[in-house]
N, C-alpha and C positions, 0 to 999 in steps of 0.2 A: 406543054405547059401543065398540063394536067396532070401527069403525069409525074411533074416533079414537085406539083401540089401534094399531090396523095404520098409520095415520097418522104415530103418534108415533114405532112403529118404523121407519115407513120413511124418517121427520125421520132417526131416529139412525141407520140404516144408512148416509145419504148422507153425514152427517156423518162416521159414521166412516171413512167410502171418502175421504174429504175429507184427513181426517186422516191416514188412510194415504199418500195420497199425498203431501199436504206432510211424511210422513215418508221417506217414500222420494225425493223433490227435497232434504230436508232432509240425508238420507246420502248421496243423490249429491254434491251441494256437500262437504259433508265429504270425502268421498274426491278430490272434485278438490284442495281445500284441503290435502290430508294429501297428496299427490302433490305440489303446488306446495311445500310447506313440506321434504320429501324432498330435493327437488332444488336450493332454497335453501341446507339443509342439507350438503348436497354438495358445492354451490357453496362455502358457507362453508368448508368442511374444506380446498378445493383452497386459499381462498385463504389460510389458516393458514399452508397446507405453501408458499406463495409468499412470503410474511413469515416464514417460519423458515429456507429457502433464502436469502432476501435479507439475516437478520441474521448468517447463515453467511457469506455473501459479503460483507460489511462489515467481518466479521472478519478475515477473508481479505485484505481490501484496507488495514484497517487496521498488520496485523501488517506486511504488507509496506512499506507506508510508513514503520513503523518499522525495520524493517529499513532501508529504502533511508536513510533518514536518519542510522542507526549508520553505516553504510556511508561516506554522505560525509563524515561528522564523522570517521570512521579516515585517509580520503585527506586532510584538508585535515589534520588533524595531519602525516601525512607527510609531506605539500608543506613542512609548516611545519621538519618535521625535515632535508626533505631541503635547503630554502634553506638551514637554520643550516648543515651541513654544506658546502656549496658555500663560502657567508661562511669558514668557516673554511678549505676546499681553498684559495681567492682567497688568503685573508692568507699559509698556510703556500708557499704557489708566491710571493706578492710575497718575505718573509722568505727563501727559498730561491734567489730572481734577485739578494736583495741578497744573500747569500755569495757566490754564484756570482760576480757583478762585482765584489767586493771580491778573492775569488781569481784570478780572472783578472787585475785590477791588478796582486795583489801578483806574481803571476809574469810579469806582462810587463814589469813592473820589476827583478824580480831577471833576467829573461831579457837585458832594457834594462841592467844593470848586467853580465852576465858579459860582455854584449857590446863596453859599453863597455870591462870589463878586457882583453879581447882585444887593443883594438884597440894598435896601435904605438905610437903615441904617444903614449895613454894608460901603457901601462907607463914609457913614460919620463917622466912625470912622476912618480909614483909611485917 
């Protein structure tokens, strides 16, 4: 009986050395595990902070677009102000060559007639 006392402890010695050790393999894995999961973790955080910089940058790119877009809708109003203006300088310069030639007739006629009064022989008809 003794003998299968010592037996049975040494069944459950081995076992427990068994045990132990698939518990110490079982916490190494863990800790490599808890290590890999760390630096996943870290990974993830970097890549957070890469998708929070990129939706700042899209802001960024957005705003400016919109900017540049108020921008040319300012210039092409102006364009549009500055043709009306031009149309209008064109017409006031045509309206302002036609006084001009009209005064210039009327005094090259009146100029045309003092000179004809000068002449001799127009006073003697006259």
């Amino acid at each position: 009986m003794r003998q299968t006392l010592t037996e049975e402890r040494d069944t459950a010695v081995k076992k427990m050395n068994v045990a132990v050790e698939e518990l110490e393999d079982a916490n190494e894995k863990f800790d490599r595990l808890a290590t890999i999961y760390e630096n996943q973790w870290k990974d993830l955080e970097k890549l957070n902070q890469e998708v929070r910089q990129m939706k700042d940058d899209i802001t960024l790119y957005q705003e400016a677009r919109d900017s540049q877009h108020l921008a040319e809708n300012i210039c092409k109003e102006q364009l549009q102000q500055r043709t009306f203006l031009m149309r209008e300088y064109h017409s006031l310069l045509q309206v302002s060559k036609a006084v001009l030639t009209h005064y210039n007739l009327s005094t090259k006629m009146q100029d045309e007639m003092a000179a004809a009064e000068s002449m001799p022989h127009v006073k003697e008809l006259g």
